[in-house]
C-alpha positions as CSV (number, residue, x, y, z in Angstrom):
1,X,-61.3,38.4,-142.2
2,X,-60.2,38.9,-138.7
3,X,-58.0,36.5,-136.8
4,X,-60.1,35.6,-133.5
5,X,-57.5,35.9,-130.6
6,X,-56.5,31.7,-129.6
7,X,-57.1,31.1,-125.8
8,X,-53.3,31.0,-124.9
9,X,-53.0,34.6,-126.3
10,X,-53.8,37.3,-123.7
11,X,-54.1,41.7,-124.3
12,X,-51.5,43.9,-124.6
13,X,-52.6,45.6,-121.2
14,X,-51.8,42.3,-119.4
15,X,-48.6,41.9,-121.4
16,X,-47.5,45.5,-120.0
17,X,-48.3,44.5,-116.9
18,X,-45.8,41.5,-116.8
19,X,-43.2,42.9,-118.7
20,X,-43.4,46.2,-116.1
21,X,-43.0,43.3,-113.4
22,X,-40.1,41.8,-115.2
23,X,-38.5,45.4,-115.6
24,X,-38.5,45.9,-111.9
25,X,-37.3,43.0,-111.0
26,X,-34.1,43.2,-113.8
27,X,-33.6,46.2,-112.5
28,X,-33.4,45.6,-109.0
29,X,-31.3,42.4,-109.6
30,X,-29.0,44.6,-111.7
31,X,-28.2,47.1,-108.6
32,X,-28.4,44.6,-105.7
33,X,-25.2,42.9,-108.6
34,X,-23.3,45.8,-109.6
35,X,-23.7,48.3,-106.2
36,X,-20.4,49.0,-105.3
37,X,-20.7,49.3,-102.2
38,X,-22.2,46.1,-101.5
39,X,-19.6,44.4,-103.4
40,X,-16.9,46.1,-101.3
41,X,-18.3,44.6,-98.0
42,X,-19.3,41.2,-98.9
43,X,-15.2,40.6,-100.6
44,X,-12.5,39.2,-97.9
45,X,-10.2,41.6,-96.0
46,X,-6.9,39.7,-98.0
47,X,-9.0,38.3,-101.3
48,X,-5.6,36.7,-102.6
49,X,-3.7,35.6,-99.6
50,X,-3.6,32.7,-96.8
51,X,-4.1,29.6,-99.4
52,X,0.3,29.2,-100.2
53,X,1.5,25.9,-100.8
54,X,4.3,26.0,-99.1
């Protein structure tokens, strides 16, 4: 007996597709987050000073 595929299932050519699109965008997300340079330019000049107390 084969198991007909249910209507909320869809092909494993589909699913490749998506998870490809998911890849990419991990990916990119993952470089745009951890470039150095990036991170560098977008910190303050003085990250820890000009908030004292007193």
């Amino acid at each position: 007996m084969k198991k007909q595929p249910s209507q909320d299932q869809i092909s494993r050519k589909d699913a490749m597709k998506k998870m490809g699109k998911y890849a990419a965008l991990t990916a990119m997300g993952t470089f745009i987050i951890l470039n150095p340079k990036k991170a560098q330019a977008s910190s303050p000049p003085d990250p820890g000073g000009g908030g004292g107390l007193g």
